[in-house]
C-alpha positions in Angstrom: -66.2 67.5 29.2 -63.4 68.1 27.0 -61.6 65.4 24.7 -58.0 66.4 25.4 -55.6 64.5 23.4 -52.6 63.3 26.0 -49.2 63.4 24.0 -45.8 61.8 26.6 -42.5 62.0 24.4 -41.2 58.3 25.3 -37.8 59.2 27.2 -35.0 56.6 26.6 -32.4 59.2 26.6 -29.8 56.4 28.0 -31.2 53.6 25.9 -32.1 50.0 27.4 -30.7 51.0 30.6 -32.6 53.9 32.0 -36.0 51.6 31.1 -34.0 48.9 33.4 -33.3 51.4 36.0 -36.8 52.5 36.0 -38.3 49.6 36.5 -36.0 47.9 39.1 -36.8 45.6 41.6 -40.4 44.8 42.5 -42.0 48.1 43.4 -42.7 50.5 40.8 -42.5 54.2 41.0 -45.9 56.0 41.7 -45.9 59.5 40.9 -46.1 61.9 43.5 -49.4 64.2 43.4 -47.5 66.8 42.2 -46.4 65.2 38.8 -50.4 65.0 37.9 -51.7 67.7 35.9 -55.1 68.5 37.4 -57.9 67.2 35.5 -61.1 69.9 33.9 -63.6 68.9 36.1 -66.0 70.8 34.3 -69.2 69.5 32.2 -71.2 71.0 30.6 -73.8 68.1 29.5 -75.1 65.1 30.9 -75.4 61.8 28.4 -78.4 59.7 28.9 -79.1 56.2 27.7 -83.2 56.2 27.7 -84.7 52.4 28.2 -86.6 51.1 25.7 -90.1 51.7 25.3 -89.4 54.8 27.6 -92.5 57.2 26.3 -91.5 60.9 25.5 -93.8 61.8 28.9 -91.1 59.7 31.0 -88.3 61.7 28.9 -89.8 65.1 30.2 -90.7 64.0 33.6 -87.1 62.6 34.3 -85.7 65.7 32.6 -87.8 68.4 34.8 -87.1 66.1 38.2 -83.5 67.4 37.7 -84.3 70.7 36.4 -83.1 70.3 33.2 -86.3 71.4 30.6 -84.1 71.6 27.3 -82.0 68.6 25.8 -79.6 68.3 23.0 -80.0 66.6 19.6 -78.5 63.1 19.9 -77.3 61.2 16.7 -77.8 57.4 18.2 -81.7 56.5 19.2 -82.9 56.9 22.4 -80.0 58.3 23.3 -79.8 62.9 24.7 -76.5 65.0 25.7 -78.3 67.0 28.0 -77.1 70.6 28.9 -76.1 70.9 32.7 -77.7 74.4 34.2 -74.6 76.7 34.8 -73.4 76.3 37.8 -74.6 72.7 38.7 -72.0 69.4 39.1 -72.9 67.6 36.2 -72.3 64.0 38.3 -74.9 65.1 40.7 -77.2 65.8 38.0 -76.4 62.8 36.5 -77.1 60.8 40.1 -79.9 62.6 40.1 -81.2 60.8 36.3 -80.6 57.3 37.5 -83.3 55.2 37.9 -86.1 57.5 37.5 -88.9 55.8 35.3 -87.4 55.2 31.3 -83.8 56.2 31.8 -81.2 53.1 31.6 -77.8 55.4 32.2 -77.0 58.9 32.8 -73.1 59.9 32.4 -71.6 63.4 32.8 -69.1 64.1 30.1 -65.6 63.7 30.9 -62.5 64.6 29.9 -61.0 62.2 27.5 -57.4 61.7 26.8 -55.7 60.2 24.0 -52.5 57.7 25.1 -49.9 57.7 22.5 -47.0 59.5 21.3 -46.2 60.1 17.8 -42.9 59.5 15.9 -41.7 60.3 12.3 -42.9 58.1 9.8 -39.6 55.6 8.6 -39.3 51.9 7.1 -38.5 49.5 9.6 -39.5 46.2 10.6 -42.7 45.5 12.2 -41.9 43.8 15.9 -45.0 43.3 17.3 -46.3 40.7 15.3 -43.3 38.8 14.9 -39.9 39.4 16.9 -37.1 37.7 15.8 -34.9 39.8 17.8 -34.6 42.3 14.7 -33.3 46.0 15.5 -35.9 48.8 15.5 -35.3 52.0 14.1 -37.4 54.7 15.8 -36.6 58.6 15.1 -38.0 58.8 18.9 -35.6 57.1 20.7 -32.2 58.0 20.8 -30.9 54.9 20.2 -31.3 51.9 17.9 -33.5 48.9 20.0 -32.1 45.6 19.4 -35.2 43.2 20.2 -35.6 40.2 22.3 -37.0 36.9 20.4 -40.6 35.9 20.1 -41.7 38.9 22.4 -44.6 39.4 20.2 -48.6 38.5 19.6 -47.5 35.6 17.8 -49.7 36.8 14.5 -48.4 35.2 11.7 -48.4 32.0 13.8 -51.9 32.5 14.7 -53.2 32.8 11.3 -52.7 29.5 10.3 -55.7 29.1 11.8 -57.9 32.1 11.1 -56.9 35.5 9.9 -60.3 37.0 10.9 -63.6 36.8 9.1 -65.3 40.2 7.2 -68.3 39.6 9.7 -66.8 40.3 13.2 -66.8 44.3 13.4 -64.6 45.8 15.2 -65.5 49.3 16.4 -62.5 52.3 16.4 -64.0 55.0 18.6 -61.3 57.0 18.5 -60.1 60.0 16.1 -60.8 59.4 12.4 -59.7 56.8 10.2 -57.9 57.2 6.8 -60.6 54.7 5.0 -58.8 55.6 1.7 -55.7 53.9 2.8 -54.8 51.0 1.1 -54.1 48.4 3.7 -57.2 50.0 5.1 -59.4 50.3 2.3 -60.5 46.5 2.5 -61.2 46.2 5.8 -63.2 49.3 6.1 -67.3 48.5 7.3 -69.9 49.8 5.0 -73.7 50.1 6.3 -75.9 48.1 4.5 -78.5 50.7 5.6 -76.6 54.1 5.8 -78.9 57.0 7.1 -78.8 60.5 8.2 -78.1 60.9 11.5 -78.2 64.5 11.8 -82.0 66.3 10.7 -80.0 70.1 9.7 -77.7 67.7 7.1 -79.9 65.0 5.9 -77.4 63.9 2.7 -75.0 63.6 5.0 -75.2 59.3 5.3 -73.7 57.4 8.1 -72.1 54.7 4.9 -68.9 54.0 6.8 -69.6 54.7 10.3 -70.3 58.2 11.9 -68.4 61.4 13.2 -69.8 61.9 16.7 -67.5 64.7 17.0 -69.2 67.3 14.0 -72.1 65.3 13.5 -71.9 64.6 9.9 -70.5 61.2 7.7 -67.0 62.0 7.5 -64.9 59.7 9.3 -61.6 61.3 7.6 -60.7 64.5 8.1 -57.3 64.8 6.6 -57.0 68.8 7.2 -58.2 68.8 10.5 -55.1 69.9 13.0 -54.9 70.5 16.7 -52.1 72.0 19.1 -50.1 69.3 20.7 -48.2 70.7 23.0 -46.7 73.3 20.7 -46.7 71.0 17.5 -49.5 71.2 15.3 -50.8 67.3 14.6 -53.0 65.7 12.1 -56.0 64.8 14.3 -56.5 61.6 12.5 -53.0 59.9 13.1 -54.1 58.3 16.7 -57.4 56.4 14.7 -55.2 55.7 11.2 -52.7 54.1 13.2 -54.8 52.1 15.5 -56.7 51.1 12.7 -54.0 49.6 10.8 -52.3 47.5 14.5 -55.9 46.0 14.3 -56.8 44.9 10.4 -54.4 46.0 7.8 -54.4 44.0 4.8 -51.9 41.5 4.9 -50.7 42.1 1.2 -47.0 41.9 1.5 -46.4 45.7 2.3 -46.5 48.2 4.6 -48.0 46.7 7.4 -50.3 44.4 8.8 -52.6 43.8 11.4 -52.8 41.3 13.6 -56.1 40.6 12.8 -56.3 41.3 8.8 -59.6 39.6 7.6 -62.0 41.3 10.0 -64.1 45.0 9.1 -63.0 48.1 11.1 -66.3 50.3 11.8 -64.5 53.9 12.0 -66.3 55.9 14.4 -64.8 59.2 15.3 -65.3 61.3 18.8 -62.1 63.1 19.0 -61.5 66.7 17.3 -63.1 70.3 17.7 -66.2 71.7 17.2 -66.7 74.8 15.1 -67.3 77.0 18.4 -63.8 76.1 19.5 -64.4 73.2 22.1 -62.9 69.8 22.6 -65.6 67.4 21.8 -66.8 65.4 25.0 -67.2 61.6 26.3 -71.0 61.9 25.5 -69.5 61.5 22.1 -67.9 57.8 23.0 -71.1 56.8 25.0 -73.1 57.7 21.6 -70.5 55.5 19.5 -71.0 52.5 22.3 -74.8 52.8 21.8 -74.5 52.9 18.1 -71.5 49.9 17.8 -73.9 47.2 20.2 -76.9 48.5 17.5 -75.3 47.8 14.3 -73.1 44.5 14.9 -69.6 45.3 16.7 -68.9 42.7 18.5 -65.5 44.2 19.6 -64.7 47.6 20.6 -61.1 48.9 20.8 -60.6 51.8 23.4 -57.2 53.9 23.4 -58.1 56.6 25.5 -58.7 57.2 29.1 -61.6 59.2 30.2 -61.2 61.7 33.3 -63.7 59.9 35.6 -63.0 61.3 38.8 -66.5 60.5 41.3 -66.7 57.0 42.0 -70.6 57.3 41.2 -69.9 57.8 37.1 -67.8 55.7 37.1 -70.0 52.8 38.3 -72.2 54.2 35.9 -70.4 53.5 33.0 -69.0 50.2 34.1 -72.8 49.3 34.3 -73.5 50.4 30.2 -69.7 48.6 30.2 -71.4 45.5 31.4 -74.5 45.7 29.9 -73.0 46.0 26.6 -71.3 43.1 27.1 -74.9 41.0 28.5 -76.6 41.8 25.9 -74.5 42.9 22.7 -71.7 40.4 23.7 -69.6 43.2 23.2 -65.9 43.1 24.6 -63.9 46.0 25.1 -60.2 46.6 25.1 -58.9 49.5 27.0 -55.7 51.0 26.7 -54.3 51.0 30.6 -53.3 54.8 30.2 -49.9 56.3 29.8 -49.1 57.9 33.3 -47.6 61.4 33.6 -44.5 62.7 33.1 -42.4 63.4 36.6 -40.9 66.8 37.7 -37.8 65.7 36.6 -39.1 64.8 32.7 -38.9 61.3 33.0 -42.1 59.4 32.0 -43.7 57.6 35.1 -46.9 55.0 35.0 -49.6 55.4 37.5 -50.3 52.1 39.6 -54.0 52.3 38.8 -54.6 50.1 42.5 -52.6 52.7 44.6 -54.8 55.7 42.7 -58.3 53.9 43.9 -56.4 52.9 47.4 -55.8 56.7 47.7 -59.3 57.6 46.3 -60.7 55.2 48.9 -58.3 57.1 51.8 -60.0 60.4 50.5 -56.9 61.9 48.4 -58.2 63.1 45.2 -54.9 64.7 44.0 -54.3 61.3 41.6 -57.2 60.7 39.2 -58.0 57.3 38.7 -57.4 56.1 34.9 -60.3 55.1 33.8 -61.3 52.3 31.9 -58.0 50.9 33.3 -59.6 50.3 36.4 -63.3 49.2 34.9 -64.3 46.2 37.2 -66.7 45.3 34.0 -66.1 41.7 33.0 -66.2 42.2 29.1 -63.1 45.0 30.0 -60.3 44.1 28.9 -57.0 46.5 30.3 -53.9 46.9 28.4 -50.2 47.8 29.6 -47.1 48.4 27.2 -44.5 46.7 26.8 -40.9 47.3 24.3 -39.5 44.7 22.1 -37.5 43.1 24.8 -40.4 42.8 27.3 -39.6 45.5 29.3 -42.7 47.5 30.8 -42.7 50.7 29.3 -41.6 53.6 31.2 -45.0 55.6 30.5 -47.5 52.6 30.9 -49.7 52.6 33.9 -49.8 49.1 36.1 -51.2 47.5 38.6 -52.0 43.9 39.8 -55.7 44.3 40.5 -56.6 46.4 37.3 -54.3 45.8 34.5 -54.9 42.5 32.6 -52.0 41.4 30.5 -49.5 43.4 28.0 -48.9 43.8 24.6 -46.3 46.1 21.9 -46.5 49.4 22.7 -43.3 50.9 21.9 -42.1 52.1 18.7 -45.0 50.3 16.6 -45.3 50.2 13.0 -48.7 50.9 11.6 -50.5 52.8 9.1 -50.8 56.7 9.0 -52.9 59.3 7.3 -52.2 60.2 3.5 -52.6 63.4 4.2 -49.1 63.2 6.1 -47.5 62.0 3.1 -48.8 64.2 0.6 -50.8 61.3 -0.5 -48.2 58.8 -1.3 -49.3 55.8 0.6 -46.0 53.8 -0.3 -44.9 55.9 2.7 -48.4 56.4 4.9 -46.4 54.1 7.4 -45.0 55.3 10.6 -44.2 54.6 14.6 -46.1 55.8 18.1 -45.8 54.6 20.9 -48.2 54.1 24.0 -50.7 52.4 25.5 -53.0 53.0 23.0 -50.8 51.2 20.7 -50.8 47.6 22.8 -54.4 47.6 22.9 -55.1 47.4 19.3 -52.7 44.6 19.7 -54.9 42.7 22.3 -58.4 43.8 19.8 -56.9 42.2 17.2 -56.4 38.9 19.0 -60.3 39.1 20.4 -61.5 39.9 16.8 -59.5 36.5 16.1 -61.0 34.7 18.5 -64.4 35.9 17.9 -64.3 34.8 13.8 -63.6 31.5 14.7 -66.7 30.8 16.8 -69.3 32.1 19.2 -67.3 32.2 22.4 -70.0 34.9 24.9 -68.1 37.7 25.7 -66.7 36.8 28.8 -65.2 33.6 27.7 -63.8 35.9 25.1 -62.5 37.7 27.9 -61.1 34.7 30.1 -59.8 32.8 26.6 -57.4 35.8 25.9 -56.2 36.9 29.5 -55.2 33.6 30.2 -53.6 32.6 27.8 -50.7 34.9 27.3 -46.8 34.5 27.2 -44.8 34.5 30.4 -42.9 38.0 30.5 -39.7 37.7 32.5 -38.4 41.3 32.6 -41.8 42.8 34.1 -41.7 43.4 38.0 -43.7 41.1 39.8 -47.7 41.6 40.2 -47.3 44.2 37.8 -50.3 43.2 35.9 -52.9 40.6 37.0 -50.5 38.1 34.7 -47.9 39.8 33.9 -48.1 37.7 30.5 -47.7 39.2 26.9 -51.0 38.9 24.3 -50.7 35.6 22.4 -52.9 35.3 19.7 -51.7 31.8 18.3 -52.0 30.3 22.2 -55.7 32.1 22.4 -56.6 30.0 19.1 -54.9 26.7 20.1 -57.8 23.7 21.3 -59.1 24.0 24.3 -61.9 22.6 26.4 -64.0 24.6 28.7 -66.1 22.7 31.7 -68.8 24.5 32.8 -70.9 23.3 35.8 -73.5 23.9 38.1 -76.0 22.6 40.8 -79.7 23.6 41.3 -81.0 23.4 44.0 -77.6 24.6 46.0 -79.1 23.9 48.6 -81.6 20.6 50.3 -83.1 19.9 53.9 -82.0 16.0 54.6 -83.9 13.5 52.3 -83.7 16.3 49.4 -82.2 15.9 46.5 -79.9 18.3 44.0 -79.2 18.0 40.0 -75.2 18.4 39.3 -74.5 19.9 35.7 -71.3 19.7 33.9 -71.3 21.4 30.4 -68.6 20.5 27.8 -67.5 23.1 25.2 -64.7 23.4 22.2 -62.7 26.5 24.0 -62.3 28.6 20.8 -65.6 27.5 18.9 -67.9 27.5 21.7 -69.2 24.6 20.3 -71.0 21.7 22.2 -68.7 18.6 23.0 -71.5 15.9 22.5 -71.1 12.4 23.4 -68.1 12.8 25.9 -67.2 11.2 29.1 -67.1 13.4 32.0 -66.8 11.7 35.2 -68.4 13.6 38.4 -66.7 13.6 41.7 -67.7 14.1 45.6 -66.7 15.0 48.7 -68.4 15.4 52.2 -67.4 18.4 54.1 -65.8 16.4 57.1 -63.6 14.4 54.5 -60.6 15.6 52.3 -61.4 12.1 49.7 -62.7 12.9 46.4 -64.8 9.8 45.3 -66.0 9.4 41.6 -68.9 7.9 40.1 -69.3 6.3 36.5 -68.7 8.9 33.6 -71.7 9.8 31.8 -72.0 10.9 28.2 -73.1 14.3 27.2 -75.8 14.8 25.1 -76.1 16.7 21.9 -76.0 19.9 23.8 -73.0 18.7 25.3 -74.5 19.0 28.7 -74.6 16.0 31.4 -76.4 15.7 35.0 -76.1 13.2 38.1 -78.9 13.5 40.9 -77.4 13.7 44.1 -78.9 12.8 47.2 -76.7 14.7 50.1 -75.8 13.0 53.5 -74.2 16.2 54.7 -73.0 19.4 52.7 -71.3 17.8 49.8 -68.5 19.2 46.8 -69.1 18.4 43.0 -66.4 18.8 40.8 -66.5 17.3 37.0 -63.8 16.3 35.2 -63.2 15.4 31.4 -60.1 13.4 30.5 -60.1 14.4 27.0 -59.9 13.2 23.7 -58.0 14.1 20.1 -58.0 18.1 20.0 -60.3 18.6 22.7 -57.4 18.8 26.0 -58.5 17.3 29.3 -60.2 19.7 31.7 -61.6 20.3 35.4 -64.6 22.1 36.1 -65.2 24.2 39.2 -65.8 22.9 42.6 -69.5 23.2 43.2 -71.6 23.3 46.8 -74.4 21.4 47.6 -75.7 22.4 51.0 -77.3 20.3 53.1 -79.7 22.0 56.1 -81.7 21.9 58.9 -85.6 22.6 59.1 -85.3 26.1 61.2 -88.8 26.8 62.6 -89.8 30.1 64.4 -93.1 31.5 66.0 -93.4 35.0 68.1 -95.5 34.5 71.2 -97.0 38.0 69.8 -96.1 40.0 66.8 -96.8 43.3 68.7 -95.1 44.4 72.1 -94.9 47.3 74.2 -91.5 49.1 74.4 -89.8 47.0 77.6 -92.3 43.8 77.6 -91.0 40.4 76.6 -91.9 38.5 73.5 -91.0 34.8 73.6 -89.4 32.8 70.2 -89.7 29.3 69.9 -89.3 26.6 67.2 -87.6 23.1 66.4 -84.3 22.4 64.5 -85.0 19.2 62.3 -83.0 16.5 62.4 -82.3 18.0 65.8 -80.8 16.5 68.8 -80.1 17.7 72.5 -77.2 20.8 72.1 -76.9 22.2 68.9 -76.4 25.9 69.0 -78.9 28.1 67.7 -78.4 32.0 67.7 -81.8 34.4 67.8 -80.7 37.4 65.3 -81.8 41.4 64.3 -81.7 42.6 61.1 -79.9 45.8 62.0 -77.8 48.3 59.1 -78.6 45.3 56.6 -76.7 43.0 58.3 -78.3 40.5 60.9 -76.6 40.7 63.9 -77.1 38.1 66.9 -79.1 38.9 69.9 -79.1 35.7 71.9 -77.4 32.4 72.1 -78.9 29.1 73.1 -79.3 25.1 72.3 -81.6 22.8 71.8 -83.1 20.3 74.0 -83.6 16.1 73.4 -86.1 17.0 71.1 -84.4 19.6 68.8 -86.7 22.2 70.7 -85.5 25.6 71.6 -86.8 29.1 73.3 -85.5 32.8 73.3 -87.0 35.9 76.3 -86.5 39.2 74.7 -87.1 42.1 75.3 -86.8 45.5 73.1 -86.6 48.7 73.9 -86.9 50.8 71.2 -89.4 51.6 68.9 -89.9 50.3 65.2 -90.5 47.2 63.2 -88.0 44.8 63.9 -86.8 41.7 62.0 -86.3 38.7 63.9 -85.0 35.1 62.3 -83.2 31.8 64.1 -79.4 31.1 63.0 -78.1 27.1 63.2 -74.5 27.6 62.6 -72.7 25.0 60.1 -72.0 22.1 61.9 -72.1 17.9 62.1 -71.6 17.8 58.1 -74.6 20.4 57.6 -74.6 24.1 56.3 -76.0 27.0 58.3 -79.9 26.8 58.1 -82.4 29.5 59.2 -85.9 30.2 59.6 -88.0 32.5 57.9 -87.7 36.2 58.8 -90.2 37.3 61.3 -91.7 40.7 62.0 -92.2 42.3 65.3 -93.7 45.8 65.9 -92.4 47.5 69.3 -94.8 50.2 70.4 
């Protein structure tokens, strides 16, 4: 599929208040079908993700189960763009890839679409980081913006504490980077181990990332151009200036990033090949593969990729969420910049009303994607202005949109080549959603130099603990908060818990966990107090037992020996910079024995087979419910009780032919969770 870059003009013709007028009350405006340019559903190659250890026999064989006998050259390891036959749907070939023997992911390639909208380079004052209600000064809208105070990241606040450390890489799939830039030049990864990645250009070294795009070293090209609309645009703005939001040096000029100690790993996918095409997602899926294999431990997304079947999109949020398993990789998505209405005004997309409509079967509206990733190392991104308004052009929506950050009118670095090579003025706005994620990737990049926090603490650590943001409609976003790096790096205390088994027959016994961790550091909390708490399921009484101490792994366990389905919740009261802090409420079940016997395992079609079996601790009257596995649900056939002696028996006869699954339900009940038997099999002939 075709990288198509997706330029909006930001419209604020009236000044601060057509933004108010758009976004008044508590519904926002969804576009009508009409406003959104149809998506190129056409691809022309499938990308494919081989397992390890997948032998080059499994390769073919996959290949020729889908017809496809002749693959592409792939820069990344076990990695193929493979052509699609003409005339095929490359997401049915795709479907048709997954799970056969050796391959881990198949992905069409998809349109991609760049989310920001450039401005003329002019000094001004740098809002995002710090707002102290300064005036901004953006050729692109009409009038000055007079800011609102501390509507910002909080950077310089948070760097009192870390300003990022040179080993957290941060990954910039995006266009190119100017690595030549000054307040770049610092920041900018080199391989310890560069190689070729392309055979036909073997001195061509892969030293400061990789060009996915033309398949050589060069992740700056500064006379590369494409059509924009009409206006011819340096290629490697959108990457130079996304860059620069993330890890500009913080050397008194220019600019700075919010995050300026960490190493930016410039890896390029957008741009056009020599025979004249846009280059495609398998591009980005390639720079994924390569970022987990050398080191990224954050990857910054500003684009949105045309993912219209459900099926790829599943697809990727799988190599989403295996990146994030077993890379601890998080990823930052820019929520997508909407469309612009028949009347030219810019218009966000609620991303849950386009899967609602998806769902209803109205493909008209195509679902920005990785806004609405359900991957828990995703992290989505809206816009906001510099008085916390939501920006006109940012998609929304309460379900799939995380938090919000700067996205309009932000200062950041641009490509020499723009200035002639004068870097004293390589500075310059856009605006979009692609320009508040880098926002939000700089505050993870934080995070992540100042301890070990897995990728989806990572995750929960910056969502949750953003800014209030008054001016944004309600459930706009999931929080409707603004990025805060300083609050993400202030102490915190994570409580994890767990109990194993869940779930005993009466006289068993469980093992309640609690784990205690420095919130930012991921580091054990040894030697603590944590106190563990019950309740029964027919009480509404916590009760608490003596604390206990954590050990060096700052882990602590109580034995529990259930009298009916019981709660455990920890809690830790806390101590000098580790806050107090409540784990989740954790289930131990307590059950019944369930037995069940088949007076046959083999009837005729119409005959009778009988079940029988005992509930234990049973008594004369409890329910018990004789259920089919039927659709892959079990479904009840028959009702009945037990007798004085917790016995109970079930006539029943089947008609139709097939294996059928029988098992006994004991609803929840008297303090005790639903028990069952064991599944039994009866063949009807």
């Amino acid at each position: 599929m075709p990288l198509r870059p997706l330029r909006r003009p930001l419209v604020l013709t009236a000044g601060p208040a057509l933004a108010l007028g758009l976004l008044a009350g508590v519904g926002l405006p969804f576009p009508s079908s009409a406003a959104v340019p149809a998506a190129d559903r056409g691809a022309s190659s499938v990308f494919v993700w081989y397992a390890p250890g997948a032998t080059a026999a499994q390769r073919q064989v996959a290949l020729q189960s889908a017809d496809l006998h002749a693959a592409s050259r792939a820069e990344v390891p076990r990695t193929e763009s493979v052509p699609v036959p003409a005339g095929e749907d490359a997401s049915d070939v795709a479907a048709s890839l997954r799970g056969r023997p050796g391959v881990r992911f198949a992905i069409p390639d998809l349109p991609v679409l760049r989310d920001a909208t450039p401005a003329p380079d002019q000094l001004s004052q740098e809002w995002g980081l710090r707002n102290d209600g300064q005036t901004i000064l953006d050729p692109d809208v009409s009038a000055p913006q007079k800011g609102a105070f501390n509507v910002d990241v909080d950077a310089p606040e948070a760097w009192a504490r870390t300003r990022g450390s040179r080993s957290t890489i941060v990954a910039v799939i995006d266009s190119g980077v100017d690595i030549t830039h000054p307040d770049l030049a610092p920041s900018i990864w080199t391989n310890p181990r560069p190689t070729s990645l392309n055979p036909d250009r073997p001195k061509e070294k892969d030293l400061h990332g990789w060009d996915f795009c033309h398949e050589d070293g060069s992740v700056y090209d500064p006379d590369e151009y494409f059509d924009d609309g009409g206006e011819r645009e340096l290629n490697d703005l959108h990457g130079t200036h996304v860059a620069g939001t993330i890890a500009a040096a913080d050397d008194g000029a220019g600019t700075s990033g919010v995050a300026p100690g960490v190493t930016i790993m410039p890896l390029k996918v957008f741009g056009t090949k020599a025979n004249g095409d846009d280059c495609g997602s398998d591009g980005i899926f390639e720079a994924l593969v390569y970022a987990a294999l050398h080191g990224a431990k954050v990857v910054n997304a500003s684009w949105s990729i045309s993912a219209t079947d459900a099926r790829d999109r599943a697809e990727i949020d799988d190599l989403f969420t295996t990146l994030g398993q077993e890379y601890g990789i998080v990823i930052v998505a820019a929520a997508g910049n909407g469309v612009v209405s028949a009347d030219g005004q810019d218009a966000g997309i609620d991303v849950d009303a386009a899967l609602a409509a998806e769902a209803a079967g109205d493909t008209s509206t195509d679902v920005p994607y990785p806004a609405a990733s359900l991957s828990p190392n995703v992290i989505t991104v809206g816009a906001v202005d510099n008085r916390g308004r939501l920006a006109p052009f940012s998609n929304y929506g309460y379900r799939s949109v995380d938090l919000l950050a700067p996205g309009v009118s932000v200062w950041s670095t641009i490509p020499g080549a723009l200035t002639k090579g004068d870097y004293s003025r390589a500075y310059g706005f856009l605006s979009g959603t692609s320009m508040a994620a880098p926002h939000v990737t700089g505050e993870v990049a934080l995070l992540a130099s100042a301890g070990r926090l897995p990728a989806t603490e990572l995750v929960d650590r910056v969502v949750h603990t953003g800014k209030p943001l008054r001016s944004v409609p309600a459930r706009g976003t999931a929080t409707n908060d603004m990025a805060d790096a300083y609050r993400a790096l202030q102490p915190g205390t994570t409580l994890e818990s767990s109990v194993a088994p869940p779930t005993v027959h009466t006289g068993g016994r469980a093992v309640a966990t609690a784990t205690l961790h420095d919130a930012v550091t991921w580091t054990p909390l040894a030697r603590q107090l944590v106190v563990p708490c019950f309740r029964a399921a027919a009480s509404r009484r916590w009760s608490c037992a003596p604390a206990v101490r954590t050990g060096l792994d700052g882990r602590a366990s109580v034995t529990v020996a259930p009298s009916a389905t019981t709660a455990v919740r920890w809690y830790f009261r806390g101590v000098p910079g580790s806050p107090a802090a409540a784990g989740p409420v954790q289930v131990v079940g307590l059950t019944r024995r369930v037995s069940a016997a088949l007076s046959s395992t083999r009837v005729a079609s119409g005959g009778q087979v009988r079940v029988t079996g005992r509930v234990t601790p049973g008594e004369r009257g409890t329910t018990v419910l004789l259920q089919h596995l039927q659709g892959g649900r079990w479904r009840d056939l028959l009702t009945g009780v037990t007798d004085g002696t917790g016995r109970y028996r079930f006539r029943v006869q089947l008609e139709r032919d097939g294996t059928r699954a029988l098992r006994v339900l004991v609803p929840a009940s008297d303090g005790y969770s639903a028990s069952t038997s064991s599944k039994r099999t009866l063949t009807v002939t």
